[in-house]
Backbone as ProteinMPNN parsed JSONL, in Angstrom:
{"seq_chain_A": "XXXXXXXXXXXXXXXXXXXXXXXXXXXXXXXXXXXXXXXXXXXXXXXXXXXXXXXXXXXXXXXXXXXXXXXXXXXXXXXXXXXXXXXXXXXXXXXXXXXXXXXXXXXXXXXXX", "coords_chain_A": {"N_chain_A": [[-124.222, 95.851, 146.026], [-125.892, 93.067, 147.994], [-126.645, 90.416, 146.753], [-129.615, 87.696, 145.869], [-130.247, 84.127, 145.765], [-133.275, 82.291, 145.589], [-135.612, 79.611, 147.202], [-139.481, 78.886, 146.769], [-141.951, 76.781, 147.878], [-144.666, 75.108, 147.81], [-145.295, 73.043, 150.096], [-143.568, 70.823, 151.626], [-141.179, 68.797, 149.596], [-142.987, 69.644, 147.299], [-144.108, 72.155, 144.621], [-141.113, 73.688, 143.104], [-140.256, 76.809, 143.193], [-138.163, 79.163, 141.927], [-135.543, 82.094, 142.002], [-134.389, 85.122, 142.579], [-133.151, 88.102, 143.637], [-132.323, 91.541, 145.314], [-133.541, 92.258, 147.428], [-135.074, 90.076, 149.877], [-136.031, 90.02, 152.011], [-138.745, 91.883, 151.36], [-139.253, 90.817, 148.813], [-139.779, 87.973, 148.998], [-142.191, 88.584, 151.061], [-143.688, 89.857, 149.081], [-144.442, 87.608, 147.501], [-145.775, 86.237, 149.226], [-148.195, 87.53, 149.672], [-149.567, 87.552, 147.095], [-148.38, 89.621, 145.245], [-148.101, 90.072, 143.053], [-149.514, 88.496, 139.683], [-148.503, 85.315, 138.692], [-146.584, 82.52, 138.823], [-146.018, 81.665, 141.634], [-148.312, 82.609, 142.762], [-150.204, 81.425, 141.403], [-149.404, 78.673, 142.023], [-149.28, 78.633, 144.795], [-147.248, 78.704, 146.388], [-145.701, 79.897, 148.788], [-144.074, 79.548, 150.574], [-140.83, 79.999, 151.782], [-138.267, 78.085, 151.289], [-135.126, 77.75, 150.884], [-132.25, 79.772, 150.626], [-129.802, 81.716, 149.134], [-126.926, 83.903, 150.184], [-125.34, 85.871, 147.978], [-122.192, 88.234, 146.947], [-123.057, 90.467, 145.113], [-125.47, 91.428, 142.72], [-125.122, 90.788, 140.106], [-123.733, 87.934, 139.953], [-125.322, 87.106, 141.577], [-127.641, 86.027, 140.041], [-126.395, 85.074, 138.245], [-125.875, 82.737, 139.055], [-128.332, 81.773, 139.556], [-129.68, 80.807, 136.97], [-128.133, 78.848, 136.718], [-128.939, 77.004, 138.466], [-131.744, 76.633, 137.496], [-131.182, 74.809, 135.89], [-130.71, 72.761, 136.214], [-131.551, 69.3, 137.714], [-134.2, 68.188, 139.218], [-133.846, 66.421, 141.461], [-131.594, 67.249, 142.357], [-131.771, 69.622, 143.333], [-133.681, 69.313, 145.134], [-131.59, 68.053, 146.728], [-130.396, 69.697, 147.979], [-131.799, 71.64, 149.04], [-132.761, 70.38, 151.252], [-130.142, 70.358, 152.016], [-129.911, 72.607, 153.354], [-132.483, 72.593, 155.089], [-133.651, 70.337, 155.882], [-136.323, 69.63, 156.754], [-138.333, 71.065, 155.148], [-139.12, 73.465, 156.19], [-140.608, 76.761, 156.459], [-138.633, 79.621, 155.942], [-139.216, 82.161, 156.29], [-139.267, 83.967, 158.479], [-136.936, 83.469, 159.637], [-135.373, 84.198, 157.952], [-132.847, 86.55, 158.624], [-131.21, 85.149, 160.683], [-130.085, 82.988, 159.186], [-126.918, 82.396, 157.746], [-125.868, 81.2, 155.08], [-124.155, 81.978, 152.884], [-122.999, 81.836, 149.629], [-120.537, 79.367, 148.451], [-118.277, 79.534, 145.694], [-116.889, 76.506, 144.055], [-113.297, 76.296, 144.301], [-111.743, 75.814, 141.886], [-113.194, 76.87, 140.197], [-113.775, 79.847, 137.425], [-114.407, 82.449, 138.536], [-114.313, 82.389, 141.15], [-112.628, 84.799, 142.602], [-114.402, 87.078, 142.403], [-115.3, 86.531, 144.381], [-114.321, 87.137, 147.223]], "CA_chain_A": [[-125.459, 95.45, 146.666], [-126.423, 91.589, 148.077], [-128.197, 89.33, 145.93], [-129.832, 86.358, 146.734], [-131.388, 83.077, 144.803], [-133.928, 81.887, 147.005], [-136.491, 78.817, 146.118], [-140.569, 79.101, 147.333], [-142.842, 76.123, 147.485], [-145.958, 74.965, 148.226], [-145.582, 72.25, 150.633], [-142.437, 69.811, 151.666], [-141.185, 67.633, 148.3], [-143.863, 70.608, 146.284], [-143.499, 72.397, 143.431], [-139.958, 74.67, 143.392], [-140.095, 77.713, 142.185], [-136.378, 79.617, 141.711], [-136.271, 83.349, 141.768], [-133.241, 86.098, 142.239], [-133.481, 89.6, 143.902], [-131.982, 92.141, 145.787], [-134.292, 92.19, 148.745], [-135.427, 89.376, 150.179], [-137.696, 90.028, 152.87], [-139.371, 92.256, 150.711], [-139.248, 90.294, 147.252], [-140.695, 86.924, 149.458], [-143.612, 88.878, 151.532], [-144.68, 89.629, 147.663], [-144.726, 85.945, 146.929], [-146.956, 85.337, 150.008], [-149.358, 87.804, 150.024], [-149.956, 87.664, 145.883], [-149.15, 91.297, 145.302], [-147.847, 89.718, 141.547], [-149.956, 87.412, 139.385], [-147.323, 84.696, 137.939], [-146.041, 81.065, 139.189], [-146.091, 81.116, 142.949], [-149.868, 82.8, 142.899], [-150.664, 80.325, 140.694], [-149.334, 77.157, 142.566], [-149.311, 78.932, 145.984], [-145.767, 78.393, 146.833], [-145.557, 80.794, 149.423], [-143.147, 79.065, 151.536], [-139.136, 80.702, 151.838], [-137.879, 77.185, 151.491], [-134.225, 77.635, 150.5], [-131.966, 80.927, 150.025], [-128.539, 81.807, 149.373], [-126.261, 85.216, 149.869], [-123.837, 86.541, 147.06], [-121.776, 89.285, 147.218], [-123.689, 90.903, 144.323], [-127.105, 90.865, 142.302], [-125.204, 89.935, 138.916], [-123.349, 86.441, 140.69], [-126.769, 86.071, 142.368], [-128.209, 86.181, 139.169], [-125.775, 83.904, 137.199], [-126.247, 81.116, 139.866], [-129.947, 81.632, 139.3], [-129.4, 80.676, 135.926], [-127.648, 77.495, 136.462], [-129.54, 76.176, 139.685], [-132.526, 76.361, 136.828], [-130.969, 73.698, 134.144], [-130.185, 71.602, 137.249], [-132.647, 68.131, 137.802], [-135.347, 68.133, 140.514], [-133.256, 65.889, 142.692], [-130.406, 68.155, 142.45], [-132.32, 71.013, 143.743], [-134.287, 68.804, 146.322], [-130.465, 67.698, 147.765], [-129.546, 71.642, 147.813], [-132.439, 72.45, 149.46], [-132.4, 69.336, 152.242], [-128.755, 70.331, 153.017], [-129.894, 73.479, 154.753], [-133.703, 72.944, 155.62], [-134.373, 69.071, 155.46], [-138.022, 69.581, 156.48], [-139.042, 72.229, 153.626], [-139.942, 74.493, 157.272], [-140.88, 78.445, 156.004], [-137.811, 79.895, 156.561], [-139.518, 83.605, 156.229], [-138.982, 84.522, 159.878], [-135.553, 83.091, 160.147], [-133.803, 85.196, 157.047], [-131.612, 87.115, 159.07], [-130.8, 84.361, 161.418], [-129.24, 82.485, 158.417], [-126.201, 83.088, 156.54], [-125.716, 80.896, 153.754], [-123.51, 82.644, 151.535], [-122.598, 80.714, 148.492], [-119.369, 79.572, 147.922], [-118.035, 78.548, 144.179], [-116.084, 75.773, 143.616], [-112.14, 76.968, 144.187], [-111.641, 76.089, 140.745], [-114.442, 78.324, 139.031], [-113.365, 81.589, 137.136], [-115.433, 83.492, 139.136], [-114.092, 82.92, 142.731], [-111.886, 85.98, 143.032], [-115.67, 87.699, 142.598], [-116.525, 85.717, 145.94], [-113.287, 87.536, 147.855]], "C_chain_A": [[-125.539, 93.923, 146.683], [-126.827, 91.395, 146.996], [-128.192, 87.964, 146.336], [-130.798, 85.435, 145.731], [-131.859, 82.399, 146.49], [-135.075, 80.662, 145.764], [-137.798, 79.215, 146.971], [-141.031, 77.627, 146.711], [-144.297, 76.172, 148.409], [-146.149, 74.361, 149.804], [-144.337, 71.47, 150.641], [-142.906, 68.72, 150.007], [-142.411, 68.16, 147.324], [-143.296, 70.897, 145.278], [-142.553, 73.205, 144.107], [-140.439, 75.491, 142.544], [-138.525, 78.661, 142.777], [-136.5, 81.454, 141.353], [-134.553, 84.188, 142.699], [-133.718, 87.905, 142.704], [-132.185, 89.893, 145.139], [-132.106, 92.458, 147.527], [-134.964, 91.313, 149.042], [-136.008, 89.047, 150.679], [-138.595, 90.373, 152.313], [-140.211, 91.801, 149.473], [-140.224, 88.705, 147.803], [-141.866, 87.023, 150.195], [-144.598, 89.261, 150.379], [-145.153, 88.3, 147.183], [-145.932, 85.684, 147.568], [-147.508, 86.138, 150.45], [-149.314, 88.222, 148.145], [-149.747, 88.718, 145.275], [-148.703, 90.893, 143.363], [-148.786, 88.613, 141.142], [-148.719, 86.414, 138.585], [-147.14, 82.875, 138.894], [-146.564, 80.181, 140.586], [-147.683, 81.546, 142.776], [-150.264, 81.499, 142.929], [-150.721, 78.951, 141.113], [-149.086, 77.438, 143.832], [-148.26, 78.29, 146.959], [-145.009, 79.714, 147.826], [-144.678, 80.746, 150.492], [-141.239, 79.023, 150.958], [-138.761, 79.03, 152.256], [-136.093, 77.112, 151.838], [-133.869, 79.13, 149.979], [-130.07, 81.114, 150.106], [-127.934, 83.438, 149.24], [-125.368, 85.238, 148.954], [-123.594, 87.962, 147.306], [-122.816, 90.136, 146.279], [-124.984, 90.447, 143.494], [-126.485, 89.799, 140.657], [-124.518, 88.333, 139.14], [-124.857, 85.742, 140.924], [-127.33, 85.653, 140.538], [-127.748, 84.788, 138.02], [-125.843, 82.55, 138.054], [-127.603, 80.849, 139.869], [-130.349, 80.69, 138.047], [-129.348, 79.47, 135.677], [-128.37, 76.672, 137.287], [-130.943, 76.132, 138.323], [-132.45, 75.034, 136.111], [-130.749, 72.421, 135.314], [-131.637, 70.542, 137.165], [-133.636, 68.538, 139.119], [-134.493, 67.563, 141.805], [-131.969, 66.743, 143.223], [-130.792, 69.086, 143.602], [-132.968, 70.691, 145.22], [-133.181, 68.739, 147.692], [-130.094, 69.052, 148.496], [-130.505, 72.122, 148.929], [-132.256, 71.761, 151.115], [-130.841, 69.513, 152.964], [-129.177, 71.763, 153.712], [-131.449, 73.382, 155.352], [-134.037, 71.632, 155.418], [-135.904, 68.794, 155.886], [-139.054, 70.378, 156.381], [-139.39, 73.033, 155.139], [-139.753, 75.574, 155.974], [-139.776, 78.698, 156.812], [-138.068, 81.588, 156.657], [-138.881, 84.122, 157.486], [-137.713, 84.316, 160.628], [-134.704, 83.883, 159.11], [-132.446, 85.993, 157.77], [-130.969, 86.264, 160.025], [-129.665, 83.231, 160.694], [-128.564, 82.94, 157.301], [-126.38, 82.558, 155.548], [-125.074, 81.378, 152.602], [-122.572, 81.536, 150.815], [-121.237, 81.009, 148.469], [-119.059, 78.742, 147.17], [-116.661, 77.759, 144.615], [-114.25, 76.721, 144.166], [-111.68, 77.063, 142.841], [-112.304, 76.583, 139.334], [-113.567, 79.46, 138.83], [-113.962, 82.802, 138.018], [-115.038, 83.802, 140.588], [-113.292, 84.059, 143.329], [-113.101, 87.06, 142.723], [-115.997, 87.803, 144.21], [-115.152, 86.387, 146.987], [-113.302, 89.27, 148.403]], "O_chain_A": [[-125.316, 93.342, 145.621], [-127.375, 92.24, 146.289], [-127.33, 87.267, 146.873], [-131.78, 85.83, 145.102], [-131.388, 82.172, 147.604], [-135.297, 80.656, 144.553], [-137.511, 79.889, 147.961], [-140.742, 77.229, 145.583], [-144.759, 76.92, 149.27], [-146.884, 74.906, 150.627], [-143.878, 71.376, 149.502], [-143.931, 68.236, 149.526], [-142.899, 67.32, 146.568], [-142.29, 70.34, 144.837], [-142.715, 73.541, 145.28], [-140.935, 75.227, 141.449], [-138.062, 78.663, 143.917], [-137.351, 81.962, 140.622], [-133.809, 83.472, 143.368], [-134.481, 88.652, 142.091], [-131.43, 89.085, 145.68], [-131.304, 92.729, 148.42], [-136.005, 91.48, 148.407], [-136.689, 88.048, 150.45], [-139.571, 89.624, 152.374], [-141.342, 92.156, 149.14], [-141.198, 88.339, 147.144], [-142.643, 86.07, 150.245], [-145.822, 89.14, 150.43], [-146.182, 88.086, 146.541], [-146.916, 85.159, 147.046], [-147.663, 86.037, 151.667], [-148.967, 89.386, 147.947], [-150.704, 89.12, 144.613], [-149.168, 91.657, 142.517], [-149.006, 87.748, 141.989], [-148.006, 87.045, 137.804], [-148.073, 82.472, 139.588], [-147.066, 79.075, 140.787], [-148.386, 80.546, 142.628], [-150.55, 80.714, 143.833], [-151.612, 78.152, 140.824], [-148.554, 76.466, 144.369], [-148.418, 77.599, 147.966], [-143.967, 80.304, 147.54], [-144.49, 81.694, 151.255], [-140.656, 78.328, 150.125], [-138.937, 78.683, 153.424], [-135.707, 76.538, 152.856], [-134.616, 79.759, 149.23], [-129.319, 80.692, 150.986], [-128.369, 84.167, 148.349], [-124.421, 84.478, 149.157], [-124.424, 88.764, 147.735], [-123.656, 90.609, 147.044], [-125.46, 89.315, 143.577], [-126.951, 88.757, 140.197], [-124.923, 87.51, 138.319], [-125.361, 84.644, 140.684], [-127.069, 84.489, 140.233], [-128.383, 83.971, 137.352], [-125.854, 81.432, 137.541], [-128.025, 79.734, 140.175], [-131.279, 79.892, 138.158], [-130.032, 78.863, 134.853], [-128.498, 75.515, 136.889], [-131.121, 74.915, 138.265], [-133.407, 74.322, 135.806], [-130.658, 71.234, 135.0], [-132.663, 70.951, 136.621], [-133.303, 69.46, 139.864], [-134.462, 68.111, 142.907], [-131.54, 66.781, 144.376], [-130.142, 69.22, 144.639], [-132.89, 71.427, 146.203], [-133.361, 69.033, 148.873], [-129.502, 69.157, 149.57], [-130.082, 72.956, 149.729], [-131.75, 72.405, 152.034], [-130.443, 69.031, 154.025], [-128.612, 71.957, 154.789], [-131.654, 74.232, 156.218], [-134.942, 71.581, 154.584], [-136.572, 67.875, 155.413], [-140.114, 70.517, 156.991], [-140.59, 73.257, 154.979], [-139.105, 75.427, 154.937], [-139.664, 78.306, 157.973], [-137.142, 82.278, 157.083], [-137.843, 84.768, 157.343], [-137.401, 84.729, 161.745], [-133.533, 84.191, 159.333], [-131.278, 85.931, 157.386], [-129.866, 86.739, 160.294], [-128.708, 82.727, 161.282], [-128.987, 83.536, 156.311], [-127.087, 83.191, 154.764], [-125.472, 81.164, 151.457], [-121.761, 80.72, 151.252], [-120.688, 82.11, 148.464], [-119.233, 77.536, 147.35], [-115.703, 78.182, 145.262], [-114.349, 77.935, 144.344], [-111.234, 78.141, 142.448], [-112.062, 76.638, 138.129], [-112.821, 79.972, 139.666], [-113.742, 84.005, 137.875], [-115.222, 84.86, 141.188], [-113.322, 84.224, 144.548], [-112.636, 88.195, 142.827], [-116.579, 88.61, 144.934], [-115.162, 85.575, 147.912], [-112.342, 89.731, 149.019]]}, "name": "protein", "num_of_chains": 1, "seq": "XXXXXXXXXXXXXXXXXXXXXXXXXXXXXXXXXXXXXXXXXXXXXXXXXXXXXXXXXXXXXXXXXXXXXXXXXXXXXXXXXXXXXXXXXXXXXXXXXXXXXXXXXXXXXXXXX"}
């Protein structure tokens, strides 16, 4: 099964929030109509800023992981290389691929094959 790290904010240069699922249309129309209380509610980050495909949920999951420990600017550059002006990319998900690809010299890339 896919998995996908995707980020949500508020507003261009907003807060990020970082988040990991299976379904993506599904898992981001929860973000932006509140059906959870937690982060995005809370700072109303309802905007599909940034998302990436992996072959699987546990890859998606371990790049979730690391895109966390990363800096603000890091995450800002990441996000700016596919959406440089924060648009809602809700209505474009299937229009963009994005599937992550590791390093050649990561342990992991014969995962990504």
């Amino acid at each position: 099964m896919t998995g996908f790290v995707y980020m949500m904010s508020d507003k261009p240069r907003g807060v990020i929030y970082i988040g990991v699922t299976s379904d993506l249309h599904g898992r981001v129309w929860e973000h932006r109509n509140d059906v959870h209380r937690g982060f995005t509610s809370k700072y109303k980050a309802k905007n599909l800023i940034w998302f990436e495909r992996h072959p699987n949920i546990v890859l998606a999951i371990q790049r979730e992981k690391s895109l966390k420990r990363y800096r603000r600017e890091w995450k800002t550059n990441l996000i700016e290389g596919l959406n440089p002006t924060w648009l809602d990319l809700y209505e474009s998900i299937d229009e963009i691929e994005n599937v992550y690809q590791p390093h050649p010299n990561t342990r992991i890339w014969s995962d990504y094959h």
